[in-house]
N, C-alpha and C positions, 0 to 999 in steps of 0.2 A: 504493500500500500504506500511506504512511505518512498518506492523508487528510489535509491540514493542511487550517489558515483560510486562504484570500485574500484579502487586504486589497486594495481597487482605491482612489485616488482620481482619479478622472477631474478634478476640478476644481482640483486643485495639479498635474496635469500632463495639459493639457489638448490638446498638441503629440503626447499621446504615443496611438495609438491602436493596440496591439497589447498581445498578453498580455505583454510584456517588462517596462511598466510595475506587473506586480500582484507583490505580495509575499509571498511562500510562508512560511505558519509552523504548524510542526507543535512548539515548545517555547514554555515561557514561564519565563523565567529570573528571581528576583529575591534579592540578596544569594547568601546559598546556600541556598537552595530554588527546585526546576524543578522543572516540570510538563512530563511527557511528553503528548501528545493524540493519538488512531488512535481510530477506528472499528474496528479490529481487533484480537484477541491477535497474530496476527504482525507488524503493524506496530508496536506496540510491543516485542515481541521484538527487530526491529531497531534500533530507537534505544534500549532496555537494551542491546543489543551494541555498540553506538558509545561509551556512556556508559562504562562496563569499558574500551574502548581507551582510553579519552582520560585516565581516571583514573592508566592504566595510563605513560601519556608524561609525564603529572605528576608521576609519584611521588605518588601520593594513593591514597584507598578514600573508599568512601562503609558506610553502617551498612546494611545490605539490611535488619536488623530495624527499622529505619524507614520503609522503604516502605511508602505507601499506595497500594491501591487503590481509584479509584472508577469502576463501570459502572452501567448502566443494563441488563444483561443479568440482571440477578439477580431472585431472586421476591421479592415483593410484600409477603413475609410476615415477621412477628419470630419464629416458629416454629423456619424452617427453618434447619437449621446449616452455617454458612456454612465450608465449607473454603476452607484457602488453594490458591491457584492457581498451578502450574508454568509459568515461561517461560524459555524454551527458548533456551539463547543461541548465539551462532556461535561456535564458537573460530577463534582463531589467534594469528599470535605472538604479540600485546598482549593477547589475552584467554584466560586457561586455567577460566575459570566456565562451566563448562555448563549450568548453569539457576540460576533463583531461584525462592522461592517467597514470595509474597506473599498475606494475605489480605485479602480486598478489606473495606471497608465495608460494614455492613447500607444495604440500600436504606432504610429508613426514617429512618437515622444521617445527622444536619446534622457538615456539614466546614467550614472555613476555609480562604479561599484571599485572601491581600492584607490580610487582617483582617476580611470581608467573610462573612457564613457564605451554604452553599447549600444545600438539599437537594434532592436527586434525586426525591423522589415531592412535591414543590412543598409539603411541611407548611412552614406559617408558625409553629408551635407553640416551637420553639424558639427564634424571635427575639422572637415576642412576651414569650416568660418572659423573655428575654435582656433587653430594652427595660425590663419593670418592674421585674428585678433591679437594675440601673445607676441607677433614679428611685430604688427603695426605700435604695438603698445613699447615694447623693448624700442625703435625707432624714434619714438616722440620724446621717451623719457632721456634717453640719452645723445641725443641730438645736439640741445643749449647744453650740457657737459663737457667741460673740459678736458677732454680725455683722444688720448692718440688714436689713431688708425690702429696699431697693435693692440690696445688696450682695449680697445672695443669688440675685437675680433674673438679678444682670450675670452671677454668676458661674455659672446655669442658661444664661443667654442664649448666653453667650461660651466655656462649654467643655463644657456637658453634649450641648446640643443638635446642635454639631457631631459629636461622637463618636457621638450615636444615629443621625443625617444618616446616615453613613459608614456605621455597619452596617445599615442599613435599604435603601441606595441598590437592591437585589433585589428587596425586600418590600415589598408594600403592606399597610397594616394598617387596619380601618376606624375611623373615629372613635370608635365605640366603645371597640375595643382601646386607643387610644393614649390616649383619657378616663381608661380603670380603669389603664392602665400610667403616666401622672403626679397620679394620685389624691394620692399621698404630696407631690409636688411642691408642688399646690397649699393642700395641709393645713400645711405648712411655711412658705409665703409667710405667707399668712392669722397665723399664730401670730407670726410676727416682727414681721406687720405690726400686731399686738394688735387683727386684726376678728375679726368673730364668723362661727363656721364657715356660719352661715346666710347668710351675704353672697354675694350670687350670682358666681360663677364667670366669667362673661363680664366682670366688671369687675377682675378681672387681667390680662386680653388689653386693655385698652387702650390706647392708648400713649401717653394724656393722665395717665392715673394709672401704675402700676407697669411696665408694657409688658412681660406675661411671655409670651413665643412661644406659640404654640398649638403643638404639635408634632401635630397630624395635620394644618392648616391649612398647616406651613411644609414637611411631606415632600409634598403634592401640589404645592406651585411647583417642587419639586427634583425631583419626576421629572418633571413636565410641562417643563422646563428638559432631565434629561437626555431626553425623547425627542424635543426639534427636534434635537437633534445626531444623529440618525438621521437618514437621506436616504429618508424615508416619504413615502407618502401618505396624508393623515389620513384618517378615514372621517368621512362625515357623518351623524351618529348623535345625536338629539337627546336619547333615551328608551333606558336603558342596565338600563334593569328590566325586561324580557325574559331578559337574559342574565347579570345579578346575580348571579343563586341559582343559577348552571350551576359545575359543577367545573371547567370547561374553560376559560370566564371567568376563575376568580381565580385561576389559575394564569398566565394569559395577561401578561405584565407590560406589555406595548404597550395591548392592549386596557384594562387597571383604569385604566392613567394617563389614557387618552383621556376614562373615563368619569369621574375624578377634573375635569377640565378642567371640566365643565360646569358641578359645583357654584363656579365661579370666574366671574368678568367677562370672563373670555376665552374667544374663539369660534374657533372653526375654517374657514378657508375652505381652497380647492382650492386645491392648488400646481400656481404656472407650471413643466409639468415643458422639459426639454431635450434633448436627445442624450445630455448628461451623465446627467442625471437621468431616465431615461424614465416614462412612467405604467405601472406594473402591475398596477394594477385591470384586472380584467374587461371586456370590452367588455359593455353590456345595461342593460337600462330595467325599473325598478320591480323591486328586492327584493322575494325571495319572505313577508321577514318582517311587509313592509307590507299582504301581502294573505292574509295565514292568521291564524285565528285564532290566539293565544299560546300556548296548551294543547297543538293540536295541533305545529305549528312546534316546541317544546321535545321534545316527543316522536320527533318526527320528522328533527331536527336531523342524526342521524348518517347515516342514510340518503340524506338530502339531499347532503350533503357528496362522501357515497362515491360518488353518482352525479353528483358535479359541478353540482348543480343552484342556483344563485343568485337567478337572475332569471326573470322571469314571463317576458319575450321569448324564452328560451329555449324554452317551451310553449306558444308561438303560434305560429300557421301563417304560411308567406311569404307570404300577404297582409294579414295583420295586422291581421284582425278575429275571427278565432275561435280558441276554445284548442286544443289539439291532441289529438286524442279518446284516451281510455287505451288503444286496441287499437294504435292506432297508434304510439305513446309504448312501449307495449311491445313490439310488434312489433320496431323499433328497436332499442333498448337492449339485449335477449338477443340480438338477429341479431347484434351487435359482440362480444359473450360467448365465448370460447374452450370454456369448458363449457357447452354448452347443457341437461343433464342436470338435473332438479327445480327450476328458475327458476322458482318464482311469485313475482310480485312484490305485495307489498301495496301499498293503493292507496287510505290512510286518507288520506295528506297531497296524493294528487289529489283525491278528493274534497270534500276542506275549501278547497283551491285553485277548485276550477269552484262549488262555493257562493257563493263571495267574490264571483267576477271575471266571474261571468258572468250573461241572463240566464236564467231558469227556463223549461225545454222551447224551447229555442230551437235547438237543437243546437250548443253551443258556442260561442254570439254573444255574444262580450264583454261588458261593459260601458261607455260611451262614453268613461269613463277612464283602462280601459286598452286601447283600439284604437291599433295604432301603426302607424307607418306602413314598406313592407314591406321596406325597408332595415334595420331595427332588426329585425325578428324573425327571429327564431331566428339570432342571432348568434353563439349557443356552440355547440359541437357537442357532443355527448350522448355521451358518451364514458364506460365501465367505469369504475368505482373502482380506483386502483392501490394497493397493499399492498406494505408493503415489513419487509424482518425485519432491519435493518440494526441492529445494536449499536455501541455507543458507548464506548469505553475512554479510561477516564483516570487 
C-alpha cells in the first residue's frame, strides 16, 4: 500500500543475496521538512495517520495549512479548478483528526524539493527564467563594483556557477538557452575588462586569457558525471537527431545526457555487466531505427513501442533470411489480444520496414545485411502492449 523506493546495493554487500539486504523507503526527511511518497491516496492516508501519532507522543503539531500536495493524477490543464483533497485518517488514542484537506499543486506548477525545482508535466520554463534571473541579478549587483575583470570572473566561476550547477542538476537546457540566460554575464566581463562588445565571445572561455566557464559546456560534464553513478547501460547511439525534436526525448533526463556526451571527446562503450550488474537491454540484432526511414519511424514510434517492437530480428522468420509476411505478423499479434473485436492494424511502419530491408518481389528475401543467422531471429516474443493507470502521490 505504502509503495516505497528500494534501494539495492549489490556491490557494498555483495555476501548478501536475498531481499533482506534492500532498503524500504517510503519518507524523505530533511531538517523539518518530509516528504511522504504512495502511489496511492490511501497509502498516504496511512503514513498522515502515523504522522498525527507520533506528533501526538511528542507533544508537537504540524500546520496542515502547509501541506502540499503533489500528483500526477490531475488534468493537464490551467483551466480546471483545482479542489482540495480529503484524506481520510484513522483514529485512535494518539490521533482524534479524522481527515485533512489539502490542495494539491496545478500540474503545470514547478515545486522545490532540496533546493532543486521539479515539475511534473517536465516544463523547463521555469528554471530557464530561474537561470537568467540569478545571471541578470549577479550583473546589476556587481556592475557599479569596483572590482576587476578577474575578480569578477572568480567570483562567477566560484559561486554563481555552482548554485546554477545545483539547481539545474534535473534540467537540461540547450546551448542556446544557457547563451541568452549569461548574455548579461558576458556583457559585464567585456565592460570591466574595457573590450569592445564586438570581441568575440569564445575568447572569454579560454583559460589562457580570463577563463570564464561556459555554463552549458560545464552542466553537460555534471550530468554526464551524475549519470555513470547510475548502474546503466549506455546505449550506442551515435546520431541523436532522430529523436531531438520528440517531447519524449527532452523530457527523458538519461537519454539528453547520453546525447549531450557526444558533442564531448568522450565515447561510450558497453559495460562488463555481472551478476551484480546484469544486462537489460533486449536481446536482438539491428534496431528498427537503422532501417526505416526517419519520417516514418517518428510517426510510428508509439505504436512500435506498444507493440514491443525494437529490433528487425524480431520480424524475421526462424531461419533468418526473410521478413515475416504482414498476415502472419498479424495473425499473431491479435490471436495474443484478449479483445479481438475491430483490430485493424495499420501497416505504414511495415511497409516502410520491407522497402528498406528487403529485396523487391522477392517475397520477403532480405537483404544480405540483414540475413541473420537463425539463432538470433525472432528473439522477442511479440507480445500486446500493457497499459497501466497507476497514479502517483506525493
Amino acid at each position: 500500500m505504502l509503495d516505497p523506493y528500494i534501494l539495492r546495493s549489490p556491490t557494498l554487500l555483495s555476501n548478501m543475496t536475498d531481499s533482506t539486504s534492500d532498503i524500504v523507503i517510503n519518507n524523505l526527511v530533511f531538517m523539518d521538512d518530509s516528504t511522504l511518497i504512495s502511489s496511492s491516496k490511501a497509502g498516504l492516508e496511512h503514513m498522515l495517520s502515523i504522522t498525527e501519532e507520533f506528533y501526538a507522543l511528542n507533544n508537537t503539531s504540524a500546520n496542515h495549512q502547509k501541506y502540499v500536495l503533489i500528483s500526477n493524477s490531475l488534468p493537464l490543464t490551467t483551466t480546471t479548478t483545482i479542489l482540495p483533497v480529503e484524506f481520510s485518517l484513522s483514529l485512535s488514542s494518539l490521533n482524534d483528526i479524522s481527515s485533512i484537506f489539502v490542495t494539491p499543486l496545478s500540474i503545470t506548477s514547478s515545486f522545490r524539493f532540496l533546493g532543486v525545482w521539479f515539475n511534473i508535466k517536465d516544463s523547463r520554463d521555469f528554471v530557464k527564467k530561474q537561470i537568467a534571473s540569478e545571471c541578470n541579478s549577479f550583473a546589476t549587483t556587481f556592475r557599479p563594483a569596483k572590482l576587476s575583470a578577474k575578480q569578477v570572473v572568480y567570483l562567477y566561476n566560484s559561486v554563481l556557477i555552482p548554485k546554477l550547477e545545483y539547481r539545474m542538476q534535473v534540467t537540461h537546457l540547450s546551448t542556446a538557452n544557457c547563451y541568452s540566460a549569461t548574455r548579461s554575464i558576458r556583457s559585464l566581463v567585456k565592460h570591466k575588462a574595457n573590450f569592445s562588445r564586438s570581441l568575440p565571445n569564445p575568447m572569454l572561455y579560454l583559460s589562457q586569457a580570463l577563463g570564464l566557464i561556459n555554463l552549458s559546456s560545464h552542466l553537460i560534464q555534471c550530468h554526464v558525471n551524475n549519470l555513470f553513478l547510475i548502474p546503466i547501460s549506455p546505449l550506442m547511439v551515435d546520431d541523436w537527431s532522430l529523436w531531438s525534436t520528440m517531447i519524449a526525448f527532452k523530457r527523458d533526463y538519461i537519454a539528453c545526457t547520453l546525447a549531450s556526451v557526444i558533442s564531448t571527446p568522450f565515447r561510450l562503450q558497453h559495460a562488463q555487466f555481472s551478476s551484480s550488474f546484469p544486462d537489460l537491454t533486449l536481446p536482438g540484432h539491428t534496431p528498427l531505427y537503422t532501417c526505416m526511414s526517419s519520417h516514418v519511424f517518428k510517426a510510428c514510434l508509439k505504436v512500435l513501442r506498444k507493440r514491443h517492437l525494437y529490433y528487425l530480428s524480431q520480424l524475421i522468420v526462424p531461419s533468418g533470411s526473410h521478413l515475416v509476411s504482414w498476415t502472419a505478423y498479424r495473425t499473431a499479434y491479435i490471436a495474443q489480444l484478449t479483445d479481438k473485436r475491430g483490430r485493424s492494424l495499420s501497416q505504414k511502419w511495415y511497409l516502410d520496414i520491407k522497402a528498406n530491408t528487403t529485396l523487391p518481389d522477392s517475397h520477403d528475401l532480405l537483404l544480405d545485411r540483414y540475413v541473420c543467422s537463425p539463432a538470433t531471429a525472432s528473439t522477442v516474443t511479440l507480445v500486446p502492449g500493457v497499459t497501466t493507470t497507476q497514479k502517483n502521490w506525493h
